[in-house]
N, C-alpha and C positions, 0 to 999 in steps of 0.2 A: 824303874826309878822315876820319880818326880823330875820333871825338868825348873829351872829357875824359876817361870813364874809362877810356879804354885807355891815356893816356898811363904811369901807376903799371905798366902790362902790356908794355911795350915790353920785345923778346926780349931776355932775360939767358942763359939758358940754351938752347943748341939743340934745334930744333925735331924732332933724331934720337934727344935724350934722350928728349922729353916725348911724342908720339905713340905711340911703341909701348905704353906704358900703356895708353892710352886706347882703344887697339884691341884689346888683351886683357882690359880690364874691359869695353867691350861684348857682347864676345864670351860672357865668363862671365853678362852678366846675361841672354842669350838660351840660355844652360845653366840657369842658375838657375831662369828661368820655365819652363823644358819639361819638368825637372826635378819643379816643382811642380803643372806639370799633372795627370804623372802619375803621382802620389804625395798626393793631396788628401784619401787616407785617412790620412795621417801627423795628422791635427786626430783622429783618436776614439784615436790611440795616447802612449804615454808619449811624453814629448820625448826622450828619451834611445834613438832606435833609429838604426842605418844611415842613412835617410834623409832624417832629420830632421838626420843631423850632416854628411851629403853636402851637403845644400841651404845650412846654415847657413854652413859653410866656403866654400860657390861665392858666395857674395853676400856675408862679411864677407872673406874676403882676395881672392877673385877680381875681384868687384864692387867693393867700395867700397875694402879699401886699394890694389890695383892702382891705380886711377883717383886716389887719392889720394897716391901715390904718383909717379906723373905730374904730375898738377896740381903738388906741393909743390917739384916739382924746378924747374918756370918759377916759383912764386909765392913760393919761398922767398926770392930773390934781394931780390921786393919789398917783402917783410916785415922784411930784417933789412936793406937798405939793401945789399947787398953783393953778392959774386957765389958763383955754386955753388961748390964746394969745390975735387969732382972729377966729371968728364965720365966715367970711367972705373969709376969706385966706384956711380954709377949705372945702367950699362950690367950690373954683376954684380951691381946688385940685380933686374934686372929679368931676368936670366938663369937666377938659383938660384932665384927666387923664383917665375917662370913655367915648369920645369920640376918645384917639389915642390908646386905646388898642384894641378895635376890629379891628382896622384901622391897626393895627401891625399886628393882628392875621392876620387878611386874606391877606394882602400885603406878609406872610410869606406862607400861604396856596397855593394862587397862583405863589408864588415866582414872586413879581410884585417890582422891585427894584427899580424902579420911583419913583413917586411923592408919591403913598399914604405909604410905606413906606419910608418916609422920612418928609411925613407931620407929621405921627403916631409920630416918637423918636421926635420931636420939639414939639408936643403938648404933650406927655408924660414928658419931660423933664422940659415943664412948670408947670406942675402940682406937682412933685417932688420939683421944687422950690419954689413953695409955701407951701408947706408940709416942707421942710426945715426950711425956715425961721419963720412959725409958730413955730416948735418944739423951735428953739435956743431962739426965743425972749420969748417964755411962761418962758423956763428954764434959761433967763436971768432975767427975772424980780421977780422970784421966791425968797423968803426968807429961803429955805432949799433944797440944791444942794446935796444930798448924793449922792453914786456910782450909783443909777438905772438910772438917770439923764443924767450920763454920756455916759452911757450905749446907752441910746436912743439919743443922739447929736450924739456918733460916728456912730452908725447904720444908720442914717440919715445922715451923709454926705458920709456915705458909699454908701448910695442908689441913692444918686448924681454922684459919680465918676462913678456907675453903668449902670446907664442912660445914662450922658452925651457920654463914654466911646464908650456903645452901639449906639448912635448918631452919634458919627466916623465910627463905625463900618459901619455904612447903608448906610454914603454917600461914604464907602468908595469902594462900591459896584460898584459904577459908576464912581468916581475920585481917583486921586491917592492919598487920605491924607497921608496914611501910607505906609511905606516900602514894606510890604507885602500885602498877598492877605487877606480879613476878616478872613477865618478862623482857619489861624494863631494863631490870638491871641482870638480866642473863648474860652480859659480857663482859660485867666485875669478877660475878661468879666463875666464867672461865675462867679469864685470862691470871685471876689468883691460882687457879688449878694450873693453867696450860704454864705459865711464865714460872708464879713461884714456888709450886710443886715439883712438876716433870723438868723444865727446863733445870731450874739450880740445882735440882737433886741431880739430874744425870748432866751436868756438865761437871760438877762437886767429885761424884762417883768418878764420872770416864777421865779425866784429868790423871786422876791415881790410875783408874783401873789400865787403861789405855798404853801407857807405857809401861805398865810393871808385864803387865801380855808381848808387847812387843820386845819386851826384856831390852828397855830403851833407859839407859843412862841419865834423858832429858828433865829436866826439873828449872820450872822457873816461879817461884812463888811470888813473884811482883807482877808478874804478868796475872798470875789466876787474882789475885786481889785488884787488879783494876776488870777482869772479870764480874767478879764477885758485886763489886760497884756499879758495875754499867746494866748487868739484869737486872740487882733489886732496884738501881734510879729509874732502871725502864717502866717496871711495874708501880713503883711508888707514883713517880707523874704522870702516868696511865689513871690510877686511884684520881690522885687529886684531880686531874684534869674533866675528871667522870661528875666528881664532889661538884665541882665548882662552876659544870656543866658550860666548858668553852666553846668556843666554833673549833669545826672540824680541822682547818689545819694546824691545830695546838699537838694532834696525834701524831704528827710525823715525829714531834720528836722523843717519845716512846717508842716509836719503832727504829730513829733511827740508833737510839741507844739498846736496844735490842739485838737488833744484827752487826751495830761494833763489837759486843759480846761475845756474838754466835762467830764473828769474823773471825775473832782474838781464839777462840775454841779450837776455831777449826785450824788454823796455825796455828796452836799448841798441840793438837793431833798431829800435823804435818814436819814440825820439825823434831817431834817424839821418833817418828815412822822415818825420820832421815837420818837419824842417829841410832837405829837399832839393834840390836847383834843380831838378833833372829834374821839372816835375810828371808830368811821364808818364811810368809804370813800366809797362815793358815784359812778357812774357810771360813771360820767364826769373826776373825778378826776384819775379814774384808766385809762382813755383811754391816757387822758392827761400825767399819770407819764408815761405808754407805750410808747409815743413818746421820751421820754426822753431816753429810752433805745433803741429805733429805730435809736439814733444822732449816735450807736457803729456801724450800721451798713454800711453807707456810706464809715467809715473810715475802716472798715477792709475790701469793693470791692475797694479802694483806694489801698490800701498795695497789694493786688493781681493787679492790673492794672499796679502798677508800677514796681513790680516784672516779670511780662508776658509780656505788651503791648511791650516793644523795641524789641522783635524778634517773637511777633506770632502776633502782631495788633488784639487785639481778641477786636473786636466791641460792644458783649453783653457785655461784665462789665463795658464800660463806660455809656454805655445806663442804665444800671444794675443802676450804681453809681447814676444818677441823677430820676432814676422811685424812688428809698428807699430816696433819699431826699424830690422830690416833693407828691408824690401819699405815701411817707413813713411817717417819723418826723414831717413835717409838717402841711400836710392833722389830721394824729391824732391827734396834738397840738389844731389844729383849731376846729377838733372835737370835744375834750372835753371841751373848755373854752368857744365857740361858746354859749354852751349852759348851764356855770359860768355867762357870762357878761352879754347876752343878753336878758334871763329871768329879771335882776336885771332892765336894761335899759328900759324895756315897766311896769316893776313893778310901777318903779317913775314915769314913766309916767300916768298910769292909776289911781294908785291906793295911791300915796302918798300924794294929799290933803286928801283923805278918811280915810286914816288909823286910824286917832283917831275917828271914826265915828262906827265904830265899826269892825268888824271880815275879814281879808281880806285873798284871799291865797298866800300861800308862794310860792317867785319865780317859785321855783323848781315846781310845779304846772301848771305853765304855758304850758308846755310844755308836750307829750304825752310820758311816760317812755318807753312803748311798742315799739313803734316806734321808741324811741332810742334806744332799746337791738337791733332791727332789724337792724339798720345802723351800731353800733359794731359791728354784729357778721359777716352780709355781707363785711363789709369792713375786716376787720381781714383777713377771709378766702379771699377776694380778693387780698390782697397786700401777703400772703403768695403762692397763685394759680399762683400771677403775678411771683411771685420772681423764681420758677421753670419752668414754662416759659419760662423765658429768658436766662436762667441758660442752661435749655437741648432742646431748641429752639423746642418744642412743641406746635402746633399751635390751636390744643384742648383748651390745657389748658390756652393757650394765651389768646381764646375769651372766655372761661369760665371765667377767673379772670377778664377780662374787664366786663363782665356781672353785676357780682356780686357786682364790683367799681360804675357802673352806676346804680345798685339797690341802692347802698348804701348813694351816693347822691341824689337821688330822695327821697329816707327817710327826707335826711338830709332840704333837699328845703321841702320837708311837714311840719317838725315839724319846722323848721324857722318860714314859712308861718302860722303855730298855733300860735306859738308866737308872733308875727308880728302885727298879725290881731286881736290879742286875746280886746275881749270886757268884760267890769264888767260883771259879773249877776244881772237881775233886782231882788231887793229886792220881 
């Protein structure tokens, strides 16, 4: 039998939409780590070289929006109380957008500033807009608009301006769109991606997801709406602040509206997790709240970067910044829910005409636990091996934590790959 929280998870969307995501974000995150194997000299070099922008792009659109993009296509349904849009509209996002990312990745490997990056950001950027207008028209046609809603439309046209943005950026490699040179404005282009993609889209998600998993009673929708406020003000006068090009202390206070946010997040996790039935929190769930406290540390190599970087340029903490974003917060996110959602997704698949047939197993089943402790514990000790690393630029312990990240994904691509594949038992 289903336990309560999957009932919120019961398939709205086909399970031929949402899989293929999820097996081309695995796939990227076992690029991505072998990628950083062997490349662990990228930590003594500028962040702005070839493979620093191969790696970053294979783990912020291959890894994490791929996967999140799958996930939002089954979770959107239950966020907005309604149904997907179009079945079709996300079949061409997973189409242009899984042919111009590899196409990105290696145009950025080889640093090939022609044609195929620049085919990459046009086919990507189509793919994104299909994925947009899916989201708005589902969320417009919907009969119950609460804040998570909102949540996912901003994040979603956040991940437009991000695209298109970066679009600029690639032709502007060869013509002169903009004033300056691209990598000028390389930290618009994040921080639209890092703040109002990932951040609002999984603070939007884990707010719902978070307590319907903990089968937590908690709900405060005044609280996620002064959420909702304080990351887009943080990103907005981040923007304008950029525009209007102020002296450096104008950024505190986009940061410090940023982790009012992340604060407010994280007691709305904590008081979901105080009021829960489930006392017992499963393995998924604790890797999963861990990210939620990995969101503090981005923003405190943030406060050190902009307190140091205007007179020493110290290179690792910006690199710092973006490894505990991508390989940090996020990677754990997708850790733990990876294997919340996706159990449930091949569940109704296989086994939800059966279930009144008799005795079936429960998600959580699906998948091998062993194999999951091994993916925690490698990954853990990898993003903490990473993080001194970089920190006292030791090259041991560089390839040691990259080791350990690429054990950890190859776990992760196994037990996907059980799930995945997983077949009933003959009676």
């Amino acid at each position: 039998m289903m336990g309560p929280g999957v009932v919120g998870l019961q398939q709205t969307t086909s399970y031929k939409v949402v899989v293929p995501f999820y097996i081309y974000a695995a796939i990227s995150l076992l690029v991505g780590t072998v990628l950083l194997l062997f490349h662990t000299d990228l930590f003594h070099q500028h962040h702005f070289t070839p493979y620093t922008l191969a790696i970053t792009h294979t783990m912020a659109l291959g890894w994490g929006t791929m996967i999140i993009f799958g996930a939002s296509h089954q979770l959107l349904p239950v966020l907005i109380s309604g149904k997907l849009h179009s079945n079709l509209l996300a079949y061409l996002t997973f189409l242009f957008t899984g042919i111009g990312i590899p196409l990105l990745v290696y145009g950025f490997y080889v640093f090939n500033t022609g044609w195929i990056l620049k085919s990459a950001a046009v086919l990507i950027n189509w793919g994104v807009i299909f994925y947009l207008i899916n989201v708005l028209l589902s969320i417009y046609h919907s009969d119950k608009n609460e804040v998570y809603a909102w949540f996912v439309a901003a994040a979603s046209i956040w991940l437009f301006s991000t695209t298109f943005y970066g679009l600029l950026l690639v032709f502007n490699f060869t013509s002169s769109l903009l004033p300056g040179e691209s990598v000028t404005y390389l930290s618009i282009h994040a921080h639209l991606g890092l703040i109002g993609w990932f951040l609002t889209l999984v603070i939007g998600v884990g707010s719902r997801l978070i307590p319907m998993f903990l089968i937590s009673k908690y709900a405060n929708e005044r609280n996620l709406w002064w959420i909702f406020g304080l990351v887009n003000g943080s990103l907005i006068s981040f923007l304008v602040f950029k525009i209007l090009q102020v002296s450096p202390e104008f950024y505190y206070l986009p940061l410090i509206l940023g982790l009012m946010g992340i604060l407010l997040f994280g007691n709305h996790c904590r008081l979901a997790y105080k009021v829960r039935i489930r006392k017992n929190v499963d393995d998924q769930m604790k890797i999963s709240l861990l990210s939620v406290l990995q969101m503090i540390i981005p923003v405190a190599v943030m406060v050190v970067v902009m307190a140091i970087l205007p007179s020493t340029k110290n290179q690792n903490l910006i690199l710092l910044y973006g490894f505990c974003i991508f390989f940090g917060w996020i990677t754990a996110l997708i850790f733990g829910m990876t294997f919340k959602t996706l159990p449930f997704i091949i569940w109704n698949k296989v086994y939800q005409k059966k279930a009144h047939k008799g005795k079936t197993p429960a998600p959580k089943e699906l998948f091998n636990d062993k194999v999951y402790k091994a993916m925690s514990i490698t990954y853990i000790s990898g993003f903490i091996f990473m993080l001194f690393g970089i920190i006292f630029q030791i090259d041991f312990i560089l390839k040691t934590a990259a080791v350990l990240l690429l054990m950890a994904a190859v776990f992760y691509v196994y037990n996907s790959a059980i799930i995945i594949l997983h077949k009933p038992k003959k009676q």
